[in-house]
N, C-alpha and C positions, 0 to 999 in steps of 0.2 A: 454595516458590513465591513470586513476585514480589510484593509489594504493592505497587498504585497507588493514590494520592489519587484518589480520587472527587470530579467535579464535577458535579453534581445542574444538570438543567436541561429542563423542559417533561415530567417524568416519565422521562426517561432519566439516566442516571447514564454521565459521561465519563469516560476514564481520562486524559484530559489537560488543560490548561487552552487546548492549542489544538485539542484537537477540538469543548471547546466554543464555543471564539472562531467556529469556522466551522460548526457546529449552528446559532450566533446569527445569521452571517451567509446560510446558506442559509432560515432562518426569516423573515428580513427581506424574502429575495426571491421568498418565498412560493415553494420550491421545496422539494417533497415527499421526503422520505426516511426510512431506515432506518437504524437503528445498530445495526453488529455482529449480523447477524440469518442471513447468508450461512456456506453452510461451503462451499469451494475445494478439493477432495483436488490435490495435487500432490505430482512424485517428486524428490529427491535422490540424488546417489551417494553410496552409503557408503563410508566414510573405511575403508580397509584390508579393507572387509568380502568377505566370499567368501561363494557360495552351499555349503549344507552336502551339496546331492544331488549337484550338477554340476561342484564347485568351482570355476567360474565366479569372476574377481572383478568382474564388471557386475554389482552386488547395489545396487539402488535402496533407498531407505526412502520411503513415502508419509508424508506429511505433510497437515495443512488447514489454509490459511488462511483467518481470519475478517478480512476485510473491516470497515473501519471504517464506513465509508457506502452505500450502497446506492442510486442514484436509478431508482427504476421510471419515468419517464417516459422519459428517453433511454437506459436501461438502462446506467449510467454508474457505474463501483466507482470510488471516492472512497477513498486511503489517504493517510491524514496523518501526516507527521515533522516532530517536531523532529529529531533526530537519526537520522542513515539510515548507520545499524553496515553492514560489512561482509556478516554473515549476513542482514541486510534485502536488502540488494542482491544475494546471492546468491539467497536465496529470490526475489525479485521478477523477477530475470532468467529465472529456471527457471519460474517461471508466464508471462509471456510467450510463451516458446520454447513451452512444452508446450500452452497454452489460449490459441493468439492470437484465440480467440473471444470474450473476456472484454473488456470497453472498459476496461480501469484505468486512473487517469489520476493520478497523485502530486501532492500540495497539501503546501509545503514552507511552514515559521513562516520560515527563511530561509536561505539560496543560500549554506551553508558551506561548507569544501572537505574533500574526502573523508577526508584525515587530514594530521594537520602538516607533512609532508614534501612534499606536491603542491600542485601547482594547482588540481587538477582541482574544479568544483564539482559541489553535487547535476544542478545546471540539465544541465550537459554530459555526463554520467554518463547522464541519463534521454533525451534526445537521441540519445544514440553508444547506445543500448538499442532507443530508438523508445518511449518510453513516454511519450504528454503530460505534463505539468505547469507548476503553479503555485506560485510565491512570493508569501507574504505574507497578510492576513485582510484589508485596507481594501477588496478589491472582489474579484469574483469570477470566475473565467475565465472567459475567452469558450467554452473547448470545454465547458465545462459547459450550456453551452443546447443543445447538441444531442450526437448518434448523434456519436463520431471514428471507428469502424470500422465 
């Protein structure tokens, strides 16, 4: 299992130092939230997989994701990257498609491109998906004051 650095802040414990950068900043604007407190079920295709009664190869695996933030007021899912892997964007895309009743809206430390060989950045990536987002911790987006879906 993976160990992250813990960043301790108002009783909560971050696994990043820009989740807390943006903990500090939605604290600042006296906007209400949750960390990590949400469980998501969502499905993937399994890789080669076959069902064993049907032989079927449509063999989904459920997965949950947990949610970095949580805002109950605009009912707003908050996931933050630094770094947004391939399997992030697979996953993410697959919860869109499956749950477009979910407001997710992505907060990026910054607008890298998807891997050395392209152009393409996170911003454009979350765009060509349909998933709001944000670059950067000095101020905080504007779809975070309200409802995007």
């Amino acid at each position: 299992m993976r160990k992250y650095r813990r960043y301790d802040y108002n009783g909560l414990s971050f696994r990043s130092g820009l989740e807390l950068a943006v903990a500090k900043l939605l604290t600042e604007q006296g906007i209400e939230f949750a960390y990590e407190t949400m469980r998501i079920p969502y499905w993937l295709k399994a890789r080669g997989g076959m069902c064993r009664d049907c032989s079927s190869r449509h063999v989904v695996i459920k997965h949950d994701y947990t949610p970095d933030f949580y805002l109950p007021d605009t009912e707003t899912i908050i996931e933050v990257k630094g770094l947004f892997s391939a399997k992030d964007r697979k996953k993410h895309k697959a919860i869109k498609e499956q749950l477009p009743e979910h407001n997710i809206c992505m907060w990026f430390g910054s607008d890298r491109t998807l891997h050395p060989n392209t152009d393409t950045r996170y911003s454009k990536w979350c765009s060509d998906v349909g998933l709001p987002y944000h670059v950067g911790v000095s101020e905080v987006p504007e779809w975070l004051w309200k409802k995007t879906t």
